[in-house]
N, C-alpha and C positions, 0 to 999 in steps of 0.2 A: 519360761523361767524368768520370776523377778531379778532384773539386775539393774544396777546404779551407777554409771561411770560418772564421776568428776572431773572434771578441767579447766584451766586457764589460771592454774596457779604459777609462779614465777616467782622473780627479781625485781623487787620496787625499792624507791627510795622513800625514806620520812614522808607522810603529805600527801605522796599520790595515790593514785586509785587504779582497785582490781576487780574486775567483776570475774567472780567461779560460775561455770555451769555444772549441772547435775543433771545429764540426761537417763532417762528411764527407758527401761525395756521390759517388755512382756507384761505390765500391765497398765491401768489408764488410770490416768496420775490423777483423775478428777473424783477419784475415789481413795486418794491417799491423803496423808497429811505425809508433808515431808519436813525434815527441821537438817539443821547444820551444826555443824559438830567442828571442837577444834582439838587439838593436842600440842601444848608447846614442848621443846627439849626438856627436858627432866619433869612435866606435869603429866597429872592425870588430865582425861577429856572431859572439856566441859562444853555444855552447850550455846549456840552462838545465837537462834533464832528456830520456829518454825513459820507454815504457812500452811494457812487452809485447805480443804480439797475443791471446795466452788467458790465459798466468797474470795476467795485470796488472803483474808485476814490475816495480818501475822503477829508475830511475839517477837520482841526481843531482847535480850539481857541488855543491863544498863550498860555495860561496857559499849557495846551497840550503839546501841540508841542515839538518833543523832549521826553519826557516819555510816551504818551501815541500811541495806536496806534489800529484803528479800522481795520476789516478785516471780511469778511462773505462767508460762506459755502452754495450757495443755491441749493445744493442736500439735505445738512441737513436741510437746513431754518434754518440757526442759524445767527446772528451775532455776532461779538464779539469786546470786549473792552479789549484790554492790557493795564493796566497802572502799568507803572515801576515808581521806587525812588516813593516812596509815601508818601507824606507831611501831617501834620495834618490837613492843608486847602485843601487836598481832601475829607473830610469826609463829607459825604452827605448819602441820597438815591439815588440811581441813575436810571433811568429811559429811556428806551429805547423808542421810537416814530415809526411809518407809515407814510408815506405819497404815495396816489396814488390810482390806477395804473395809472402810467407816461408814456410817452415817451423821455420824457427829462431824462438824465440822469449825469446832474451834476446839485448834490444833494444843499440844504440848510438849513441853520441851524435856522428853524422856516417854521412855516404854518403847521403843522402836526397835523391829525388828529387822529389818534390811540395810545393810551397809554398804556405799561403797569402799573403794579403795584408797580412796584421800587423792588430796593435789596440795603439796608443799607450796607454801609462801613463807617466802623471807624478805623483811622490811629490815633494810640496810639504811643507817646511820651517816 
């Protein structure tokens, strides 16, 4: 069964930095596109980034762009989210996504079917 756990969200101050993982289970992540997803209090989810199934290539919103930066491990099945200088407008759940198995392999930021459960970040002022 495809499943998605998220982790390593937290308590950060202005400025500093968090990296999320997005580990996978049940199936091989060099066949997926994976992207990140975010949700603040009272918004809809928008999306943060994806990344490819083999090049690694990735996307990411301008908001991004510049502090954050995704990158994945698929011996570990892990993905990951770096986000540096962190603003109080990052604070969300954040949510890791599936999409596949593909053969295409640059990625997008929508159409995904697999979700996980999110990992809250709160960027304290």
């Amino acid at each position: 069964q495809l499943r998605l756990v998220e982790s390593g969200g937290g308590l950060v101050q202005t400025g500093e930095s968090l990296t999320l993982s997005c580990a996978a289970f049940g199936f091989n992540l060099d066949e997926y596109h994976i992207g990140w997803f975010r949700r603040a209090p009272g918004k809809e989810r928008e999306g943060v980034g994806c990344i490819s199934p083999r090049s690694g290539n990735t996307k990411l919103k301008d908001f991004a762009k510049g502090r954050f930066t995704i990158s994945r491990d698929n011996v570990q099945r892990t993905v990951y989210l770096q986000m540096n200088d962190l603003k109080s407008d990052d604070t969300a759940v954040y949510y890791c996504a599936a999409f596949g198995p593909t053969i295409q392999d640059t990625c997008t930021i929508w159409g995904y079917e697999y979700w996980g459960q999110g990992t809250p970040v709160t960027v304290s002022s």
